[in-house]
C-alpha positions as CSV (number, residue, x, y, z in Angstrom):
1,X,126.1,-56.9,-71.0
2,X,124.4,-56.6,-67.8
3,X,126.3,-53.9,-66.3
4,X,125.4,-51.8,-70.3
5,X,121.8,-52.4,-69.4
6,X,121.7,-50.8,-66.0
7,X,123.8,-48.2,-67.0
8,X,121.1,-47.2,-69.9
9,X,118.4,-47.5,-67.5
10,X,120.1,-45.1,-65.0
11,X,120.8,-42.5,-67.9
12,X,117.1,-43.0,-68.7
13,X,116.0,-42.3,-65.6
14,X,118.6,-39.3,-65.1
15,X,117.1,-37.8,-68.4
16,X,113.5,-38.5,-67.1
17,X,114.2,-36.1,-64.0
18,X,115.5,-34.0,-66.0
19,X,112.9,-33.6,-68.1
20,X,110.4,-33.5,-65.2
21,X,112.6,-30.8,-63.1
22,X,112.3,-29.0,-66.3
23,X,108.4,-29.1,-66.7
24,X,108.3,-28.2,-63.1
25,X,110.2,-25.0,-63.5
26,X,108.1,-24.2,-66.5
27,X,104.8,-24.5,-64.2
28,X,106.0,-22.7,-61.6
29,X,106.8,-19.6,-63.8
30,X,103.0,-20.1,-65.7
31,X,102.2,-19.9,-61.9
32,X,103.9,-16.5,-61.6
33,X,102.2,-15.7,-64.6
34,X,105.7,-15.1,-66.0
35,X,105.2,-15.8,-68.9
36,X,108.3,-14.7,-70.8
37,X,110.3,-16.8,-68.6
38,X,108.0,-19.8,-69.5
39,X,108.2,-19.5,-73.0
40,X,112.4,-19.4,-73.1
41,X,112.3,-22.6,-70.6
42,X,110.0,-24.8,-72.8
43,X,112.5,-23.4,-76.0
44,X,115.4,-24.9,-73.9
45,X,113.2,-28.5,-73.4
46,X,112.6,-28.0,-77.2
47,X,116.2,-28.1,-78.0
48,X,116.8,-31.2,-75.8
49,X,114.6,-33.1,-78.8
50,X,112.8,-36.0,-76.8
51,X,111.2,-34.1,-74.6
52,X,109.7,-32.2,-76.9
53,X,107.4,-35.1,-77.8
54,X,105.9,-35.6,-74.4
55,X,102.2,-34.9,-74.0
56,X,102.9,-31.8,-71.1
57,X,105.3,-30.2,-73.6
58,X,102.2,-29.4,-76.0
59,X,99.9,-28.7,-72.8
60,X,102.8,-26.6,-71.5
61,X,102.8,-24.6,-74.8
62,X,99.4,-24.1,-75.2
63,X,99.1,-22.8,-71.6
64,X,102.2,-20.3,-72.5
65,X,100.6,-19.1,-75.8
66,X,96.8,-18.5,-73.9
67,X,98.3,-16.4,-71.1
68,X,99.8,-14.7,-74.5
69,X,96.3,-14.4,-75.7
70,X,95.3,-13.0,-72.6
71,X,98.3,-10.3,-72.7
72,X,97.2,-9.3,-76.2
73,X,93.7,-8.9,-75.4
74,X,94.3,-6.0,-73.1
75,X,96.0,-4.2,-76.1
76,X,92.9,-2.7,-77.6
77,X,94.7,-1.9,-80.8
78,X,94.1,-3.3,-84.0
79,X,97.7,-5.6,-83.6
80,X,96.5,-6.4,-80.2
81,X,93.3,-7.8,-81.6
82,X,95.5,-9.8,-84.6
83,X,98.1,-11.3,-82.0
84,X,95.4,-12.4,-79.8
85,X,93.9,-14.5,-82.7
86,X,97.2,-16.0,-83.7
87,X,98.3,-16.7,-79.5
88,X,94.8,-18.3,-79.7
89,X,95.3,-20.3,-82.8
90,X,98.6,-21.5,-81.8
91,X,97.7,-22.3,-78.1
92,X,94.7,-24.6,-79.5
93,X,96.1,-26.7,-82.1
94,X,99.2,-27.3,-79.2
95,X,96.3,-27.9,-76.7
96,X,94.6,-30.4,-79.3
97,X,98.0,-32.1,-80.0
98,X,98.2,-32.9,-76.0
99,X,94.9,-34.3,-76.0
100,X,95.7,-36.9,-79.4
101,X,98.9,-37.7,-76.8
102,X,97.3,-38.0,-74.1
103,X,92.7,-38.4,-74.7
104,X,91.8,-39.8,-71.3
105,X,94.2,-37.0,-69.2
106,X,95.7,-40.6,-67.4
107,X,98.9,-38.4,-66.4
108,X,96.5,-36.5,-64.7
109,X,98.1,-33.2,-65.7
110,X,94.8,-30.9,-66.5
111,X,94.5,-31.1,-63.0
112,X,97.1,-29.5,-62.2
113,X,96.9,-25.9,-61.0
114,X,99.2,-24.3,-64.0
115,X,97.3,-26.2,-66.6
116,X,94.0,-26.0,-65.3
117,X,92.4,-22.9,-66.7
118,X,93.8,-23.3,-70.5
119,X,90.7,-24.7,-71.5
120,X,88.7,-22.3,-70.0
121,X,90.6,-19.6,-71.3
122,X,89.0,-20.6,-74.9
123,X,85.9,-20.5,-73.9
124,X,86.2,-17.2,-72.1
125,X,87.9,-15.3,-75.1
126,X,85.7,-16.6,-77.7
127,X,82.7,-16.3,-75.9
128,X,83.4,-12.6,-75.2
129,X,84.2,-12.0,-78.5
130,X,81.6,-13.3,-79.9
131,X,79.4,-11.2,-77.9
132,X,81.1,-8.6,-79.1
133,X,80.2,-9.3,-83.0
134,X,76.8,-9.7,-81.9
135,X,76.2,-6.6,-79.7
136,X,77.9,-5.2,-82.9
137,X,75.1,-6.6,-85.0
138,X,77.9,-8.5,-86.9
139,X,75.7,-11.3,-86.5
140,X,77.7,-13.6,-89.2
141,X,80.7,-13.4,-87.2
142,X,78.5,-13.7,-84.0
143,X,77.5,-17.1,-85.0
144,X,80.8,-18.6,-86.4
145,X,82.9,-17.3,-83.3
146,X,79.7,-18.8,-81.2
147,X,80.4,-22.3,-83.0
148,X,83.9,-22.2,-81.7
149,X,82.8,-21.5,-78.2
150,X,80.2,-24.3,-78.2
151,X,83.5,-26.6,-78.7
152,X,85.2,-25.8,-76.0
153,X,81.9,-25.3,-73.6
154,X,81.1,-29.1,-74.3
155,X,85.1,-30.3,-74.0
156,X,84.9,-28.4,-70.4
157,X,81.3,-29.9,-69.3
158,X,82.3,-33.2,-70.4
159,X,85.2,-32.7,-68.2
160,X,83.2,-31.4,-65.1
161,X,85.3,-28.2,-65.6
162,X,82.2,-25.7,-65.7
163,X,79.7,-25.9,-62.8
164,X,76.6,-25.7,-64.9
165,X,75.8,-29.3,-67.3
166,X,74.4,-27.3,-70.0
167,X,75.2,-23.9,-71.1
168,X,72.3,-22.7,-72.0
169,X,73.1,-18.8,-72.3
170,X,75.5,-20.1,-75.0
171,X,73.3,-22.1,-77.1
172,X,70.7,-18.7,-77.0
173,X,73.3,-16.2,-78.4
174,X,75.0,-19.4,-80.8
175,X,71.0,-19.9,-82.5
176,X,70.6,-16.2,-82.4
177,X,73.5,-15.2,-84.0
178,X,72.6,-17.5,-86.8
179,X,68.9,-16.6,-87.0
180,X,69.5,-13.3,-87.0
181,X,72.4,-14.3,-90.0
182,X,70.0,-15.8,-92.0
183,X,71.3,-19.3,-91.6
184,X,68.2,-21.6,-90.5
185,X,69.7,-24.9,-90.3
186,X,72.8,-23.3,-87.8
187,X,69.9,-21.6,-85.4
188,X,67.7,-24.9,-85.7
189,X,70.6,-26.7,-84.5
190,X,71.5,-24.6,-81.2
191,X,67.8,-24.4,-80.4
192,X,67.0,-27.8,-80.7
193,X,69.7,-28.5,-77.7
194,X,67.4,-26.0,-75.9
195,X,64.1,-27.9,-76.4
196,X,65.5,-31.0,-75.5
197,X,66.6,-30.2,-73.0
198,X,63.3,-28.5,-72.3
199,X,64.4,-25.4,-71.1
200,X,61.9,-22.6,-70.3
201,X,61.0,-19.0,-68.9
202,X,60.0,-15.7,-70.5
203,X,63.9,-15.4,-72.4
204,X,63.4,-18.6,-74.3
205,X,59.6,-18.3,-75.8
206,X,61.1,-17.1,-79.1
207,X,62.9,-20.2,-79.5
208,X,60.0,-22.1,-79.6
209,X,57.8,-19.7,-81.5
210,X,60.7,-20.0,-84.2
211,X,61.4,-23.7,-83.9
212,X,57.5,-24.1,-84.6
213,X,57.4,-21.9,-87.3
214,X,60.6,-23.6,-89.2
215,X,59.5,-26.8,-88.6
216,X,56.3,-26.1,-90.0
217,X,57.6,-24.1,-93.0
218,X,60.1,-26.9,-94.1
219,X,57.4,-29.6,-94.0
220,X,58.7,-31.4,-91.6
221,X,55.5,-32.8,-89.5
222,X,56.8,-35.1,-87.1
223,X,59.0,-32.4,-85.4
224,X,56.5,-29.8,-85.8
225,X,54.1,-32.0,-83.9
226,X,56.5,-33.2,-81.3
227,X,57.4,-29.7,-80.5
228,X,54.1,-28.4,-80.2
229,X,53.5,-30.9,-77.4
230,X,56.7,-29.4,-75.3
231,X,55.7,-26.1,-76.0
232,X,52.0,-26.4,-75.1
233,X,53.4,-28.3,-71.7
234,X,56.1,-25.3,-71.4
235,X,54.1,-22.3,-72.1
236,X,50.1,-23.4,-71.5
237,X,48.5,-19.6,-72.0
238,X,50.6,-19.0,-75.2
239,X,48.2,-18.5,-78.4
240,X,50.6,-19.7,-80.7
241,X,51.1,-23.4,-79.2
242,X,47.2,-23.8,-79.3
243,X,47.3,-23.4,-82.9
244,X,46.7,-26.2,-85.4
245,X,48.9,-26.4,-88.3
246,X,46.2,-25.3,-91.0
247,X,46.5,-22.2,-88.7
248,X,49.7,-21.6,-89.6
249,X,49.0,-22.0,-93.2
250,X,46.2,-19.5,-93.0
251,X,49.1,-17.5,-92.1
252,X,51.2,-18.4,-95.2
253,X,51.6,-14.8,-97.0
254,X,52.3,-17.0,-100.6
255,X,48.4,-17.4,-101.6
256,X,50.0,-20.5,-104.1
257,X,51.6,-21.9,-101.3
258,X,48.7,-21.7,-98.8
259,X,45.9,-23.0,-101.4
260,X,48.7,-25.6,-102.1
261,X,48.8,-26.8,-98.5
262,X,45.0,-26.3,-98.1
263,X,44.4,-28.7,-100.6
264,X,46.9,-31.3,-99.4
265,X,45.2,-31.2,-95.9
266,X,41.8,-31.7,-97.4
267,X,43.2,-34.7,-99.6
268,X,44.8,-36.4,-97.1
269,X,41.8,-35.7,-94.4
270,X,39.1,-35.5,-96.8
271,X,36.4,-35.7,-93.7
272,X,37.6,-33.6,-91.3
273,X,35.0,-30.6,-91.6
274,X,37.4,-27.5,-90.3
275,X,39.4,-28.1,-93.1
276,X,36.9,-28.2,-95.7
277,X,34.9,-25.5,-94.2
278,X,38.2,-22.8,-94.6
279,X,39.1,-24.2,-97.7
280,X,35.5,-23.8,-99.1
281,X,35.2,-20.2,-97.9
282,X,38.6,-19.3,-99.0
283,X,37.7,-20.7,-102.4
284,X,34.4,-18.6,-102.3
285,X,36.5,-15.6,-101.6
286,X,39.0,-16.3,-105.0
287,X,35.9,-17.1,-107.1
288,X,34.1,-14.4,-106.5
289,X,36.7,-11.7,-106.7
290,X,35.6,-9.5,-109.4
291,X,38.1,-9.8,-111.5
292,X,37.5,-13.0,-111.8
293,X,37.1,-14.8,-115.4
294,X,34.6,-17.8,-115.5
295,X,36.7,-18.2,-118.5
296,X,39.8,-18.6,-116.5
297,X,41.3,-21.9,-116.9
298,X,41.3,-23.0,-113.3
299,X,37.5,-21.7,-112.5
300,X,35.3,-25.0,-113.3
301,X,37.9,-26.7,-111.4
302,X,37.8,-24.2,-108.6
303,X,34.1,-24.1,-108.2
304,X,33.4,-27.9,-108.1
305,X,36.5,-28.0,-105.5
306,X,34.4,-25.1,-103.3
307,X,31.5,-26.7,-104.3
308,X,32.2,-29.9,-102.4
309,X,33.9,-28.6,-99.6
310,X,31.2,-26.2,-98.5
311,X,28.5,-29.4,-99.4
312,X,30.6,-31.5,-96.7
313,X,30.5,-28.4,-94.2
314,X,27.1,-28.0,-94.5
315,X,26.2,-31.7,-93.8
316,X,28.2,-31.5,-91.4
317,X,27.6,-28.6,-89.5
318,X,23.5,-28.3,-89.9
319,X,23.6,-25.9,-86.7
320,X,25.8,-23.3,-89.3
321,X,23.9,-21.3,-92.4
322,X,27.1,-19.9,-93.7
323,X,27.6,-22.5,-96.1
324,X,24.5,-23.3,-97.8
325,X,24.4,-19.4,-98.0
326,X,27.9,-19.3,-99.5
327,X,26.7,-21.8,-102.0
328,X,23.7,-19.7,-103.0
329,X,25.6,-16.6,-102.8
330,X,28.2,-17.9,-104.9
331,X,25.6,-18.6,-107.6
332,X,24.3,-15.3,-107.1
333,X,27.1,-13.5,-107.8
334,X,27.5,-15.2,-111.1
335,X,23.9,-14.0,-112.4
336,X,25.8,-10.0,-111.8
337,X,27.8,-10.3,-115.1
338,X,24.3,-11.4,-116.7
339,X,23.0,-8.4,-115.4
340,X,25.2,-6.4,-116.9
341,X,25.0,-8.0,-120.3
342,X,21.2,-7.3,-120.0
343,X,21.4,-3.7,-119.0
344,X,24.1,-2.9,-121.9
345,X,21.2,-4.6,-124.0
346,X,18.7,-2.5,-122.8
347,X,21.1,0.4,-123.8
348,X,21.7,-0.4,-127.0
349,X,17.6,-1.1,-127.9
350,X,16.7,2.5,-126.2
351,X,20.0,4.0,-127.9
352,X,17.9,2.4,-131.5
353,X,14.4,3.1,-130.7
354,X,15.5,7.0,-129.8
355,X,17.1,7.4,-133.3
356,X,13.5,5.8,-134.8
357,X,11.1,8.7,-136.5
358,X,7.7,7.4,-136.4
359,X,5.7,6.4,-139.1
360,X,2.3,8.0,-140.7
361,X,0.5,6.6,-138.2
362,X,2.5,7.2,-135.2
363,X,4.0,4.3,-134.9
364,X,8.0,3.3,-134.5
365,X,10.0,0.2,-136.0
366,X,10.4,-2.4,-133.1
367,X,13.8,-2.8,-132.5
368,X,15.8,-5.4,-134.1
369,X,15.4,-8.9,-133.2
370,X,18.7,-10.2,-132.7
371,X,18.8,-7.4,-129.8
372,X,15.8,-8.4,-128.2
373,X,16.6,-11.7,-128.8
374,X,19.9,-11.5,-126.8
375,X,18.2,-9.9,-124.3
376,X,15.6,-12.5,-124.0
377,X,18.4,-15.5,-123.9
378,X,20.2,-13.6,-121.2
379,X,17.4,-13.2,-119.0
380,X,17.1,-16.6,-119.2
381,X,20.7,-17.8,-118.3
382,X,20.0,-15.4,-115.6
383,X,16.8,-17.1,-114.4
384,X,18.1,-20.5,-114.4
385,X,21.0,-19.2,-112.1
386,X,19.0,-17.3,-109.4
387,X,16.9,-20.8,-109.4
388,X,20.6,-22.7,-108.8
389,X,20.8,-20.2,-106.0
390,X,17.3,-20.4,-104.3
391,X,17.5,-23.6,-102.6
392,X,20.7,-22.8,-100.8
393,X,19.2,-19.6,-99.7
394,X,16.3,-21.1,-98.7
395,X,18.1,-23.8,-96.4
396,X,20.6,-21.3,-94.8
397,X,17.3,-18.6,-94.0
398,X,16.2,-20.2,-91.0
399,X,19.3,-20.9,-89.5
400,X,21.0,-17.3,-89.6
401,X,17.1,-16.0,-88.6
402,X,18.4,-17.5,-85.3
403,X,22.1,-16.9,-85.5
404,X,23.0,-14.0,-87.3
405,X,23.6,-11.8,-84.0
406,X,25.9,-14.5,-82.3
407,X,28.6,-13.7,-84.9
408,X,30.9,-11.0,-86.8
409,X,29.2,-9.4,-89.4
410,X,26.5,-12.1,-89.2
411,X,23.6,-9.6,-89.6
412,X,25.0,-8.1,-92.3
413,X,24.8,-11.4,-94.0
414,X,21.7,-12.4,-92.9
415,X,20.8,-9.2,-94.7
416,X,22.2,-10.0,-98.1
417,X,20.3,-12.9,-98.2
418,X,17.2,-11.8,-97.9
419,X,18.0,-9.2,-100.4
420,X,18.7,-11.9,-102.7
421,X,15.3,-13.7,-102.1
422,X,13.6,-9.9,-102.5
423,X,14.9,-9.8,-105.8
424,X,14.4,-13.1,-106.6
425,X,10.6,-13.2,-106.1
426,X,10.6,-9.7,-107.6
427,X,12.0,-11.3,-111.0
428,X,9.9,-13.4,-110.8
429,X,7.0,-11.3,-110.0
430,X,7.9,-9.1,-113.4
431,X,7.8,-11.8,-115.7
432,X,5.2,-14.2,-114.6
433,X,3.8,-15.5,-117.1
434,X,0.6,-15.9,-115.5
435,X,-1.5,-13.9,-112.8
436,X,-1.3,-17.0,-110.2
437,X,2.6,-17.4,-110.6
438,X,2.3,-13.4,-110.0
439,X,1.0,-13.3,-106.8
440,X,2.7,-16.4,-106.0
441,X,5.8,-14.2,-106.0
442,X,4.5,-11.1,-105.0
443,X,3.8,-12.1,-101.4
444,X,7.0,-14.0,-101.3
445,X,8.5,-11.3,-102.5
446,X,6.3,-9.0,-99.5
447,X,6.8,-11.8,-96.7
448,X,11.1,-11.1,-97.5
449,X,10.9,-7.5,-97.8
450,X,9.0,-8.1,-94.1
451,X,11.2,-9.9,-92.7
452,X,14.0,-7.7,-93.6
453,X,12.6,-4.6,-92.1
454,X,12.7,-5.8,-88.9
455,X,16.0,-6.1,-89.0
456,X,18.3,-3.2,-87.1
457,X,19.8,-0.7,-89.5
């Protein structure tokens, strides 16, 4: 029994060096580069059957079918480009196969020199080809053949088999091929290794810029904070990074989306006075377009929203006129559909009295009363307004008197006011109702008209 054992042991060990002679021939032709010869001396290991299910059998094979690859790239034909994909396809899954067989590379064989660049070879050929697709403006097919590459770019730096510890031309093209593809979540992805890694210059700027603006788009504050603080750090004179995030919403192109952010931001920071000041003059803006309907659903809502964001500002900001002269410029606004309600009045009454024929003694009918009547009401809706307004007007006056040149188109408001308190007291002035209230309003009306002449054309 003794003597059966040794002699097993001794076949064993004759097939062993067998086995390893025959590896060693195969890695000396993949040496040569000959690969033909390779390819028929790993079939005649494969027929031997045990040997075919060592781990350097698979790495021998994959290294045979990725010279292959290499072979069939040269052939810039349309088959040459097919059998390069399939030599690559087939080379990988044997190259994975080894690795399951052998994870931590204990046998040592990846370092060996016929082995050695089979990994790389990946990386190379999908890498190029992927630039390729992209160059091509096949950016689809850019960013999937840019995925594969990242697989084989982190197998080789985990394996200290590329110089570099982070490939970061890889992860640019990988994130742009997917931007540029339309797929957000693959670009975000690629990008994000970059900004961890905190990786700047002038060729990475747009990655941030788009980070920034995704992050902020998808709602997603903590990250949209966290990497405004790298990019402020990594790029301290770009405008963008200085930005607050109700600057980007200002920059929102959906109006419903940016009122609907504007008023979450006021909500949830119901004191903080730069939001309620934009919010109150953007709400100023949309009620006083006009085509605006007071009867619109939305409008008492609207103005008691601009309303209290503007009152905030103000108290807030006593140095500022703008919004105590929004406020009284917004009720302004709202006496010019009065107006025209009185004119169209004053039509139809001169349209009557011009059809009248006088009587015997001269004297026409007085037009109807339901007209004048209407008339009369109007001008009193209208009265009762410009009085809402006055107040506001009045508090903002002073304050632009010294301000309005220190800012855009500040004059021009400062302007409009005062027109507003000319025809105020000039109202007034028509229909006192007594000769003291007259010239009450006539010299306030004088003292305006005054003041606004001194103004520069």
């Amino acid at each position: 029994m003794k003597r059966f054992t040794i002699i097993v042991m001794a076949m064993m060990a004759t097939s062993t060096m067998a086995w390893a002679q025959q590896f060693e021939q195969v890695k000396t032709y993949l040496i040569l580069n000959q690969l033909s010869k390779a390819k028929d001396a790993l079939q005649e290991i494969e027929k031997k059957g045990k040997a075919a299910t060592k781990p350097e059998f698979f790495l021998a094979k994959a290294t045979v079918f990725s010279g292959m690859m290499r072979t069939a790239v040269a052939d810039t034909t349309a088959s040459g480009a097919a059998m390069a994909i399939k030599y690559l396809d087939e080379s990988m899954a044997s190259f994975k196969r080894y690795l399951e067989l052998d994870p931590t590379n204990a046998s040592k064989l990846l370092d060996e020199q016929a082995y050695a660049a089979t990994a790389f070879s990946y990386y190379s050929f999908l890498f190029n080809k992927a630039i390729v697709y992209f160059n091509a403006k096949k950016y689809a097919e850019a960013a999937a053949t840019f995925a594969r590459t990242v697989e084989w770019s982190d197998y080789l730096i985990k394996n200290k088999q590329l110089a570099s510890e982070f490939d970061t031309t890889l992860y640019l093209y990988a994130g742009a091929s997917c931007q540029m593809s339309d797929n957000s979540s693959g670009a975000m992805a690629n990008y994000a290794k970059i900004s961890d890694r905190k990786v700047s210059g002038k060729d990475f700027l747009d990655v941030y810029r788009y980070m920034t603006y995704m992050y902020f788009l998808n709602r997603d504050k903590p990250s949209f904070e966290k990497l405004m603080s790298v990019a402020k750090e990594l790029y301290p004179s770009e405008e963008m990074f200085k930005m607050e995030e109700v600057d980007f919403i200002l920059e929102l192109e959906d109006e419903t989306e940016k009122m609907t952010r504007l008023e979450e931001k006021v909500a949830k920071e119901p004191e903080n006075v730069r939001h309620n000041e934009i919010y109150g003059s953007i709400m100023f803006d949309k009620l006083n377009k006009r085509d605006k309907e007071e009867s619109s659903p939305s409008y008492a809502a609207d103005e008691q929203k601009m309303l209290a964001a503007l009152t905030k500002t103000a108290t807030a900001k006593p140095e500022d006129g703008t919004p105590n002269f929004l406020i009284g410029k917004h009720y302004w606004y709202k006496t010019d559909g009065i107006r025209n309600y009185i004119q169209d009045m004053n039509d139809s009454i001169r349209i009557f009295n011009n059809a009248q024929k006088p009587d015997k003694y001269g004297k026409t009918p007085p037009p109807p009363k339901h007209f004048t009547a209407r008339r009369d009401s109007l001008r009193k809706q209208q009265e009762a307004i410009m009085d809402m307004a006055l107040p506001y007007l009045l508090k903002a006056q002073p304050i632009m008197a010294q301000t309005h040149t220190k800012t855009k188109g500040g004059t021009q408001n400062y302007k409009s006011l005062l027109d507003d308190l000319i025809q105020y007291y000039g109202f007034k002035r028509q229909y006192a109702k007594t000769n003291l209230d007259k010239s009450k309003a006539e010299a306030e009306e004088k003292k305006w008209d005054l003041e606004h002449s001194k103004l520069t054309p």
